[in-house]
C-alpha positions as CSV (number, residue, x, y, z in Angstrom):
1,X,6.2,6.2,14.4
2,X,9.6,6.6,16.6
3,X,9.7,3.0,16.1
4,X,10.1,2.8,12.8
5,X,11.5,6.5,11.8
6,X,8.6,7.8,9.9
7,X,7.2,11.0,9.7
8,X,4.0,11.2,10.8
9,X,1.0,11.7,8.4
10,X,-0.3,14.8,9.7
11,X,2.4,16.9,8.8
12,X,2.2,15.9,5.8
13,X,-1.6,16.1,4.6
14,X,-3.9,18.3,6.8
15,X,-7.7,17.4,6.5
16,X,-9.9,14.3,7.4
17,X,-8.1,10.5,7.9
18,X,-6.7,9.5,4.8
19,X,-5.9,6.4,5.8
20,X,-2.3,7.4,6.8
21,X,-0.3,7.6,10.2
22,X,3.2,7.7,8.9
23,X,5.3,8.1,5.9
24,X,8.9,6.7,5.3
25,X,10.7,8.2,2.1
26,X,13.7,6.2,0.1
27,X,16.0,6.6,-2.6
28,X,16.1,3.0,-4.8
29,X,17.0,4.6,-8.2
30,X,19.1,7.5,-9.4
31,X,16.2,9.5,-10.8
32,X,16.3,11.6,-7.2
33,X,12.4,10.9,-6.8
34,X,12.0,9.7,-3.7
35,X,9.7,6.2,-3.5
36,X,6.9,6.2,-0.2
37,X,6.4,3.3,2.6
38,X,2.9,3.9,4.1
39,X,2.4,3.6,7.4
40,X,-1.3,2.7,8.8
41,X,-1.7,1.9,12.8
42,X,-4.8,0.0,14.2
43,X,-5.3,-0.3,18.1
44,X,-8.2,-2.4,18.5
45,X,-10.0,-5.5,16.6
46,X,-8.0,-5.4,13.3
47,X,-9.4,-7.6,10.2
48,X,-9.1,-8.6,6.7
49,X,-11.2,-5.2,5.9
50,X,-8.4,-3.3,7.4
51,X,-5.8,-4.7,5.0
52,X,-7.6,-4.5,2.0
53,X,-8.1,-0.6,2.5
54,X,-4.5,-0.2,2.9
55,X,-4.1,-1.6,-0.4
56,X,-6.6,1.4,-1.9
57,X,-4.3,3.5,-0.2
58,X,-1.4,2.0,-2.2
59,X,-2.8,2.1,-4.9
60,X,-4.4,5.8,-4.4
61,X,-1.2,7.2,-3.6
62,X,0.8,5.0,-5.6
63,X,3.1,3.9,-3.2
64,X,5.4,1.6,-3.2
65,X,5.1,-0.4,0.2
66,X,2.8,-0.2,2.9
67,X,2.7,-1.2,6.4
68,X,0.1,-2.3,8.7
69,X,0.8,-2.0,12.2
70,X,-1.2,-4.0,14.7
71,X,-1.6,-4.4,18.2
72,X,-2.9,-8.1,18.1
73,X,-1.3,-10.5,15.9
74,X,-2.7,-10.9,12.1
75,X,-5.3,-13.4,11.5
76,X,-4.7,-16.0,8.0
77,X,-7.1,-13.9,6.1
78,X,-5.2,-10.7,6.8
79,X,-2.0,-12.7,6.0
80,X,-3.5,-14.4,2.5
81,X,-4.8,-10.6,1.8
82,X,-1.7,-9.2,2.5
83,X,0.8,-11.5,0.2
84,X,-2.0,-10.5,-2.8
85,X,-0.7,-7.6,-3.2
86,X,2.8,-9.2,-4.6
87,X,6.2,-7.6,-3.8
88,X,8.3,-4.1,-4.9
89,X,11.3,-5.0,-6.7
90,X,13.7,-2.6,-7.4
91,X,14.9,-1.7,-10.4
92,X,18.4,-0.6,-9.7
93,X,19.0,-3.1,-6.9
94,X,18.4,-6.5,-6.5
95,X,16.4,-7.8,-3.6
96,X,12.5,-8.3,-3.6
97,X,9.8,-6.7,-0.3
98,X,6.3,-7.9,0.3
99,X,4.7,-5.1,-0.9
100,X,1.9,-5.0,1.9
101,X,3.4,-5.8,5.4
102,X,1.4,-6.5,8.6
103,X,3.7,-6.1,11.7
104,X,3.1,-6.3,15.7
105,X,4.1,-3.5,18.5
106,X,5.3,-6.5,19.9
107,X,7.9,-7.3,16.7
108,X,8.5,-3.5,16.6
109,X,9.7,-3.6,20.3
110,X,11.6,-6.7,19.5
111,X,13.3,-4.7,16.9
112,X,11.6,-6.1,13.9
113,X,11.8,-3.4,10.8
114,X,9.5,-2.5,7.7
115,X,11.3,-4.3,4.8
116,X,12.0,-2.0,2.3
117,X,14.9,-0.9,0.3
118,X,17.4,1.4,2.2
119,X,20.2,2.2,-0.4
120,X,22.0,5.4,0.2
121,X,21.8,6.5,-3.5
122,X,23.9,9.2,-4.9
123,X,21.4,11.9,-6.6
124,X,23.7,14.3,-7.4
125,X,27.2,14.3,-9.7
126,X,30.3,14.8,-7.2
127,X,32.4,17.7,-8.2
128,X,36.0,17.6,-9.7
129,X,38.5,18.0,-6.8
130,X,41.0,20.8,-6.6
131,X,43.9,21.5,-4.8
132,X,44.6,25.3,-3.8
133,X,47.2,25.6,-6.5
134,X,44.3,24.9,-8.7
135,X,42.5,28.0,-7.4
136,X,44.3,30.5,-7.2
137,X,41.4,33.1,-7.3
138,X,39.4,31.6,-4.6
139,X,42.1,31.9,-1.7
C-alpha cells in the first residue's frame, strides 16, 4: 500500500474480506465528493476469476477505478477481462483511465503508478482578502 499511497482497507471496513486491501481517494469534480480507486492484492496464482471479482467489487461499491495488484505477470485472459470493464472519464477534466488496472510489484518498484485522475480541485470558495486597515476591529 506504501507503494502506491493508499489507505489500507481495514481501517476503513472492519469485518470479513471484502474484497479490498487499499483505498486511494480523489477530487475530479467540484462537488467535494471524493471519487474511490480500489485496491485488491493477490500473492499467489492469480487468474481471470480474480479480475472479474474485482469488477463486482466496482461495481458493489461503485467505484470509480480499481486496481489489481499481482505478484506474477497477468495472463491475456486477465488482460481481455480487464479492458471490459471500459475506462473513467472525467467529467470536469479531460483525460480517459482504464477503469480496471492489473499492475506487477515489479512495475510498482519500478515506479509504475495506478492511473487515475490527480487534480488538486478547489472545494471550497477562497475568501475576500483584507488588509489591516480593512479590519480595524480584529487587531
Amino acid at each position: 500500500m506504501d507503494l502506491l499511497n493508499a489507505r489500507p482497507a481495514r481501517d476503513h471496513r472492519k469485518g470479513a474480506d471484502s474484497g479490498i486491501d487499499g483505498y486511494i481517494n480523489f477530487f475530479d469534480d467540484k462537488s467535494g465528493q471524493a471519487k474511490q480507486v480500489i485496491v485488491q492484492v493477490k500473492s499467489g496464482y492469480t487468474g481471470v476469476n480474480h479480475v472479474r471479482d474485482l469488477k463486482g467489487v466496482l461495481a458493489r461499491d461503485k467505484a470509480a477505478i480499481g486496481a489489481l495488484i499481482t505478484m506474477r505477470e497477468p495472463t491475456k485472459p486477465m488482460l481481455i477481462e480487464a479492458a471490459s470493464a471500459g475506462f473513467y472519464e472525467p467529467k470536469d477534466f479531460p483525460g480517459r483511465y482504464p477503469r480496471l488496472q492489473i499492475l506487477t510489484i515489479a512495475e510498482l518498484l519500478d515506479g509504475k503508478k495506478i492511473l487515475f485522475p490527480e487534480h488538486r480541485v478547489e472545494t471550497f470558495a477562497k475568501a475576500e482578502r483584507k488588509t489591516r486597515s480593512e479590519q480595524p476591529d480584529l487587531f
